[in-house]
N, C-alpha and C positions, 0 to 999 in steps of 0.2 A: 536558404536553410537556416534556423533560428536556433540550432543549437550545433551548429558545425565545429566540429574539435572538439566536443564539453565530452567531458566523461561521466558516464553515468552507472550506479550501482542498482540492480535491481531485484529485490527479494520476491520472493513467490513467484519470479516471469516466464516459469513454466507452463501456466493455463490463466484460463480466466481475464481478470482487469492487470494482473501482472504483467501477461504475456501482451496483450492489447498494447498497455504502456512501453512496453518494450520497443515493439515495432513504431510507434508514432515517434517517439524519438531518435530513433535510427533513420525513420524517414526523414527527419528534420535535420538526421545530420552528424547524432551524437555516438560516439563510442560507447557502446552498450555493454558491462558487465551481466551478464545473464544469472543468475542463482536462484536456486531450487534444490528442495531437498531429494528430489526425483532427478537424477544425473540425466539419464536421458530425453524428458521432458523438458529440460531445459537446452540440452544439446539441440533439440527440435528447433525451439526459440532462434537460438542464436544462427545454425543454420538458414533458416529462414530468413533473418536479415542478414546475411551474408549474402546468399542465393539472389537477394533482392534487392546487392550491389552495396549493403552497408558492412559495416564492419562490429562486429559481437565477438564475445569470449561468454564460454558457458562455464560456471565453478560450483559443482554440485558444494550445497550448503542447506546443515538443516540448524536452521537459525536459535531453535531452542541450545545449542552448543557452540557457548564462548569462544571456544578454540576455533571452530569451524568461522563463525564470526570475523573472529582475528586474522584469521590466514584470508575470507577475504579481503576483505579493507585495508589490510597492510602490505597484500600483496597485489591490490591493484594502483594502490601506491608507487608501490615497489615497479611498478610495470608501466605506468602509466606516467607516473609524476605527479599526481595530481585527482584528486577527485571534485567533479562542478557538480555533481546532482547525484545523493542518494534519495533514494526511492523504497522506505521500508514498507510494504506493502506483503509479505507472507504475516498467516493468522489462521487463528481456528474460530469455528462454531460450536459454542459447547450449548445446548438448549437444556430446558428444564426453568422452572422455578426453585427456588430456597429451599424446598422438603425433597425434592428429585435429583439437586446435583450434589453428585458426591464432593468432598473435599478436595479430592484429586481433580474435579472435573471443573473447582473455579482456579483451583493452582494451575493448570495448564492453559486457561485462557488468561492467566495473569503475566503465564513466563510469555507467550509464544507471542499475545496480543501489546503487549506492555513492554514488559520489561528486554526481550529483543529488540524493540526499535528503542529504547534507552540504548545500552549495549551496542549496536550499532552507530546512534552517531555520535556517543561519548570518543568511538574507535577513528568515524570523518572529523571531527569537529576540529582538534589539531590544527590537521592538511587543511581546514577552509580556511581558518584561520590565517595561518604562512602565505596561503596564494592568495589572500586578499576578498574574498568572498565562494561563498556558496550557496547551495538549496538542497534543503532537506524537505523533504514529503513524506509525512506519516499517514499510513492510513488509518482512519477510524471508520465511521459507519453514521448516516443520520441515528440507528442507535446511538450514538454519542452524545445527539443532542434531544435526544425524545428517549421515550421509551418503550419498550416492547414487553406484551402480557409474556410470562413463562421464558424467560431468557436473561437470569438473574449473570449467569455469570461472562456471558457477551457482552452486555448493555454495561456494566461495571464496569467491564476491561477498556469498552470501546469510551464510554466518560474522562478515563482515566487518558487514555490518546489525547483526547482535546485538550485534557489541562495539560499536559504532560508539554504538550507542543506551544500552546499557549509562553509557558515557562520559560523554554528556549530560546522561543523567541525576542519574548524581553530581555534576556540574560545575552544574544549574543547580536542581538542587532546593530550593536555600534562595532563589530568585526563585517559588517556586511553578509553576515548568515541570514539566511531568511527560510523561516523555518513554518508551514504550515500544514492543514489537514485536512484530508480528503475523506468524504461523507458521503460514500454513496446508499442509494438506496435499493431497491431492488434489482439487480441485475442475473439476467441469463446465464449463469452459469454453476459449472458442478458442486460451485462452495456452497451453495443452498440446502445440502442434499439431508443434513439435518433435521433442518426447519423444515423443506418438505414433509419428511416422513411426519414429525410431528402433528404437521396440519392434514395429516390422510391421506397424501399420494400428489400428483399431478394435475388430475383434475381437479379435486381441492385446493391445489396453491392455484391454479390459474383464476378461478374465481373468486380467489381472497383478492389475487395481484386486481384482477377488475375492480373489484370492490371499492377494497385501501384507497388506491392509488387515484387521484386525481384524472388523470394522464390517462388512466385507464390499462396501462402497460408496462411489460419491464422494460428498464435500457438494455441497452444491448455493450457490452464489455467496447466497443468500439466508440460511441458514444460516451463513455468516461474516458479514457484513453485523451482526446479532445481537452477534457478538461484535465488532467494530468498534466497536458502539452502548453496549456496557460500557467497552470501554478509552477512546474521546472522552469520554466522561458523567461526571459525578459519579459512578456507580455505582463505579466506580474511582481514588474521591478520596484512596487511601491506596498507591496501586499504582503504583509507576514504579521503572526500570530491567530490566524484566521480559520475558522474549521468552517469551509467550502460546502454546502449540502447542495449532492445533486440527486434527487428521489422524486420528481415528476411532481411533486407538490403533497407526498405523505406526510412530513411532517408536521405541515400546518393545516393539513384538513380536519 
């Protein structure tokens, strides 16, 4: 197991690439902090890898709230000793171009996309420090590194991720932090549901996804998860500053 004993913090790991990630590192081993703003959804989570012989704690947390923030990561501190791997990975989809989102609707993918995974590992950064190293995972989106027609205030948020992490990385790599980004690209799940609507339904996204997408297909939340389990892991003990794109080859078609 390749991450046996590590503690891990996990935002969003109630559904989706969250939850995915959740369980690949439980299977590998590691103590899983579960959080989600959906109490129950995450009780799920952690259940699950409990159920499946590993060891999880679920802490409802809606990460646009400092407080809620604080009380996790100081109290998995407090409980643990210790944090080896946050995992910021809760976010929203705000879609629209420039004349369609309202003001509120790029502030909200600034707090929840941005400025919470600041907020969160300003809160680890500390604790990696003292124990001698860590790994922080940001998520962003190949939006981060390309960009996308009519989605003014995602693709901004999610640019801001890469440099954001970028930053980190040179500022704490001589503490042995290793701080990088995860860019997926189209994946099967509910967080789409946005962008779907925008593009006309289901059968509309599915033949953009053909289209787009080199690959022909989406990945599948299990399929990132995978690479989640490289960027937290040793397998990735030389790698930081890095924004990861896994999108079946969108970005450069």
């Amino acid at each position: 197991m390749i991450l046996k004993d590590r503690i891990a913090v996990v935002t969003g790991a109630g559904s989706g690439i969250g939850r995915a990630g959740a369980l690949k590192m439980a299977q590998e081993g590691a103590v899983v902090v579960v959080a989600d703003r959906e109490a129950a959804k995450g009780e799920v989570t952690a259940a699950e890898i409990r159920n499946a012989g590993g060891q999880a704690a679920a802490v409802a947390t809606d990460v646009g709230d400092d407080v809620q923030l604080e009380r996790l990561i100081e109290g998995t501190c407090k409980e643990f000793g210790r944090i080896d791997i946050l995992h910021n990975h809760a976010g929203i989809q705000v879609s629209g171009a420039l004349t369609e989102v309202e003001q509120g609707g790029m502030d909200a993918s600034w707090h929840i996309n941005v400025r919470a995974h600041f907020v969160a590992a300003r809160l680890a950064m500390p604790t990696m420090i003292r124990q001698g190293g860590g790994v922080i995972l940001n998520t962003a989106s190949n939006s981060g590194v390309f960009y996308d027609r009519g989605m003014i205030a995602y693709t901004t948020s999610k640019h801001a991720v890469v440099a954001m992490t970028r930053q980190m990385a040179i500022d704490y790599a001589m503490h042995n932090v290793r701080v990088n980004a995860l860019c997926p690209g189209w994946v099967d799940t509910p967080f789409n549901e946005p962008f779907i609507t925008q593009k006309g339904g289901r059968d509309a996204i599915e033949t953009y996804v053909r289209d787009k997408i080199p690959m022909g297909r989406w990945a599948t939340a299990e399929e990132i998860a995978e690479t989640i389990l490289f960027l937290v892991s040793d397998r990735s003990s030389f790698m930081t500053g890095q924004a990861l794109v896994v999108d079946g080859g969108e970005s450069i078609a």
